[in-house]
C-alpha positions as CSV (number, residue, x, y, z in Angstrom):
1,X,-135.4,59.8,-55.8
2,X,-135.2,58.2,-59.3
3,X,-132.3,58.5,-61.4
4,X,-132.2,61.3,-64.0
5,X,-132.3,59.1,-67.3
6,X,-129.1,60.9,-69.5
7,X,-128.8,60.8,-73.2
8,X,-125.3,58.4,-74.4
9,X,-123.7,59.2,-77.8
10,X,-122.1,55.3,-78.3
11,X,-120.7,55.2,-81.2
12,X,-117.4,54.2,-83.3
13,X,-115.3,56.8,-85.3
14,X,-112.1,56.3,-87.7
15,X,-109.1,58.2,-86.2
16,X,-110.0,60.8,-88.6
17,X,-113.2,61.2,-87.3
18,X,-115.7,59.2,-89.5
19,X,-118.1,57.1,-88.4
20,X,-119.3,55.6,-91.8
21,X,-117.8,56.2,-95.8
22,X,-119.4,58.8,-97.5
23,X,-121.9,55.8,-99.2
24,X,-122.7,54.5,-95.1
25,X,-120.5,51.9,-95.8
26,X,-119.0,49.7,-92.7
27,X,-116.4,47.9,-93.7
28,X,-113.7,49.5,-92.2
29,X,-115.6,49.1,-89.0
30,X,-117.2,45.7,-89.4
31,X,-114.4,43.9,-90.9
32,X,-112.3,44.3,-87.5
33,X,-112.4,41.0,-85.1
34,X,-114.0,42.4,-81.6
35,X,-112.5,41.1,-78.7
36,X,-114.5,39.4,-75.8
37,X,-117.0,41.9,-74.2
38,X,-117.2,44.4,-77.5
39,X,-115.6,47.0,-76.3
40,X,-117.7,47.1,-73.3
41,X,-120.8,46.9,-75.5
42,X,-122.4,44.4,-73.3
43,X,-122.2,46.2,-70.1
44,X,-123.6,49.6,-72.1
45,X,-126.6,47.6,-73.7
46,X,-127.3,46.6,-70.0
47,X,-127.6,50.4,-69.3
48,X,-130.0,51.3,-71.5
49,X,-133.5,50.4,-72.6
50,X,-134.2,52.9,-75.1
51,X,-132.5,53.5,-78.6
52,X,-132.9,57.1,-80.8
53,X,-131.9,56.6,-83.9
54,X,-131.4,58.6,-87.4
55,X,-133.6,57.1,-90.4
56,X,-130.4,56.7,-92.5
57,X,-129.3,55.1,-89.3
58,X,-132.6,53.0,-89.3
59,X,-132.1,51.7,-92.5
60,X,-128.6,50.8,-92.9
61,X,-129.3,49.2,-89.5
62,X,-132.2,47.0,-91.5
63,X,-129.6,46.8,-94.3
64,X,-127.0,44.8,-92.4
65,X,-129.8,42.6,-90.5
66,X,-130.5,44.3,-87.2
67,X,-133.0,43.3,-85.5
68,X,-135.3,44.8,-83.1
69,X,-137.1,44.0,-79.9
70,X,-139.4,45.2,-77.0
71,X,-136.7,44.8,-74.6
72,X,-135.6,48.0,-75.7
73,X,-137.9,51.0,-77.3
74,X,-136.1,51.9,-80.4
75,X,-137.1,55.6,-82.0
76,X,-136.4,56.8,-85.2
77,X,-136.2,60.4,-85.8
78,X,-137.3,61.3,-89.6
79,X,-139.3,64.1,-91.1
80,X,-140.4,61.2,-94.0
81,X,-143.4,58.9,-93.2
82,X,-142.4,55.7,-91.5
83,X,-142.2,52.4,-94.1
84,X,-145.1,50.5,-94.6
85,X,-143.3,47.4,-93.7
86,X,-141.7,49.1,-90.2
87,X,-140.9,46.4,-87.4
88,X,-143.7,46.3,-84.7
89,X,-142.1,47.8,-81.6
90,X,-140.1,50.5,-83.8
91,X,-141.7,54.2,-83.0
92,X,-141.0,56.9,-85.9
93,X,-141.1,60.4,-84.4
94,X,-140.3,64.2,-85.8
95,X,-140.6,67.3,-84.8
96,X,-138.5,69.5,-82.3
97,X,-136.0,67.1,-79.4
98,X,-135.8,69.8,-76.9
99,X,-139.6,68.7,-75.8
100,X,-139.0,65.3,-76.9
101,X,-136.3,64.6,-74.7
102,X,-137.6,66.4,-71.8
103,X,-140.8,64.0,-72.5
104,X,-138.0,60.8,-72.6
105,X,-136.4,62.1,-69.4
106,X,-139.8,62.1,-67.6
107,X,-140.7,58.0,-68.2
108,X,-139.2,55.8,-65.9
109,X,-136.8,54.3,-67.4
110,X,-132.5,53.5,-67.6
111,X,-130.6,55.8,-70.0
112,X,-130.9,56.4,-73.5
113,X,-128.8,55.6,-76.6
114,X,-128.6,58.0,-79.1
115,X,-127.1,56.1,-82.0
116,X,-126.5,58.4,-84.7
117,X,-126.1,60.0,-88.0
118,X,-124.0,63.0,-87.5
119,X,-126.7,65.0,-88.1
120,X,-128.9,63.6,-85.8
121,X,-126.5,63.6,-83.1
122,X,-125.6,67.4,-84.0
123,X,-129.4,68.4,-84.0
124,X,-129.6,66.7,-80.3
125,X,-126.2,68.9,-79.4
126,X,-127.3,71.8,-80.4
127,X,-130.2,71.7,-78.1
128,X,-128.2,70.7,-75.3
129,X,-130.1,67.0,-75.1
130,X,-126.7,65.2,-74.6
131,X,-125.3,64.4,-71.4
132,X,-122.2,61.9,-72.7
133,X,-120.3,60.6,-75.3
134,X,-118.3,57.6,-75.4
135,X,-116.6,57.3,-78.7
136,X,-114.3,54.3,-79.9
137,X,-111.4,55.4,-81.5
138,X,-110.5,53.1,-84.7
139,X,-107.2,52.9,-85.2
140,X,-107.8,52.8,-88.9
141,X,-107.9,56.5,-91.0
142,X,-110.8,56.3,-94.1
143,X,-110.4,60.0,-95.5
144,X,-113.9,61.0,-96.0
145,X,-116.8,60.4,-95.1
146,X,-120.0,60.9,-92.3
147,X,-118.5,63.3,-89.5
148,X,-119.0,62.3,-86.2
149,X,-121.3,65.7,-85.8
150,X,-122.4,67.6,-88.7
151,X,-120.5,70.6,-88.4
152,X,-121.7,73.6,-87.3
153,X,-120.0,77.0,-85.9
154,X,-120.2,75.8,-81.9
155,X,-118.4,75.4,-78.7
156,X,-119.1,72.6,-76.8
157,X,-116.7,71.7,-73.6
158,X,-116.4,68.2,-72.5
159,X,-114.5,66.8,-69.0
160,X,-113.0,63.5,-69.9
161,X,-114.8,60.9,-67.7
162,X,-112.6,58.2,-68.8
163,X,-110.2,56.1,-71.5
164,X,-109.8,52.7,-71.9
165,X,-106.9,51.5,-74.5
166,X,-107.8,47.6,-75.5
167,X,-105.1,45.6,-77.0
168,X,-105.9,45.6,-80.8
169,X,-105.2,49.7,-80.5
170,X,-108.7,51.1,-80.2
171,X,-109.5,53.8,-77.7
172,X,-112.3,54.5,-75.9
173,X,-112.8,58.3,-74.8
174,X,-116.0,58.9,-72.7
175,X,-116.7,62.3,-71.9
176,X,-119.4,64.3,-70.2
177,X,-120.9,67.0,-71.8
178,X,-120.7,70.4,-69.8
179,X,-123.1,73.3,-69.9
180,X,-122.3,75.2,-73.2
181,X,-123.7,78.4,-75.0
């Protein structure tokens, strides 16, 4: 029997909850040394082989010079038109996630990475197309900015899989999504 391919929120947040300044910005973020293994970020990438990703995701990932592969399928969800000058091997895709990520589950495959925005991410909670989150803890509070999820009135219960405290005072929650209403 082949392994049910899950959907994995990865994704940094300040202690209050942001994961980006109300402009996108990084800084808090980017400016911090990583330690050796990024936070388990190698092991993760390992995991996967497909990314979903937000278009203002998308292009502030072009804006700080990511780069992208066949390795791993990256998808960008946006109700635009994808850029003329789109990297070959980057798929653009709309419409409604409960269908597309029953369609994702059904290719062979390792898990999936669900990147971001905070609407994005929301939009796939929502529909109950999440099946963990692992979220980095900053130790660092930016006051405003991007939410973790958009907010919305909703209940979602999570079991707490596991937490990992690394030496420069990050914390890593991961969580499993349960079955909510």
């Amino acid at each position: 029997m082949t392994k049910r391919r899950n959907v994995v929120v990865h994704i940094a947040a300040s202690a209050d909850g942001y994961i980006a300044r109300p402009d996108g910005e990084l800084d808090w973020l980017t400016s911090r040394p990583a330690p050796a293994g990024f936070y388990g970020m190698n092991a993760f990438m390992r995991s996967i082989d497909t990314k979903v990703l937000g278009r203002k995701t998308y292009e502030e990932s072009v804006r700080l010079g990511a780069t992208f592969d066949s390795k791993r399928r990256t998808i960008v969800f946006s109700r635009r038109a994808p850029p003329a000058d789109a990297p070959s091997g980057v798929e653009f895709a709309s419409g409604a996630i409960g269908p597309f990520v029953s369609r994702l589950r059904e290719q062979p495959g390792k898990d999936i990475w669900l990147m971001g925005g905070g609407d994005l991410i929301a939009s796939f909670l929502d529909e109950r197309a999440i099946d963990e989150f692992v979220v980095s803890v900053v130790p660092v509070f930016i006051g405003d900015g991007i939410p973790l999820i958009a907010r919305r009135h909703r209940h979602v219960p999570l079991e707490l899989r596991s937490v990992e405290r690394f030496d420069d005072g990050l914390v890593q929650l991961h969580y499993l999504v349960q079955d909510h209403t």
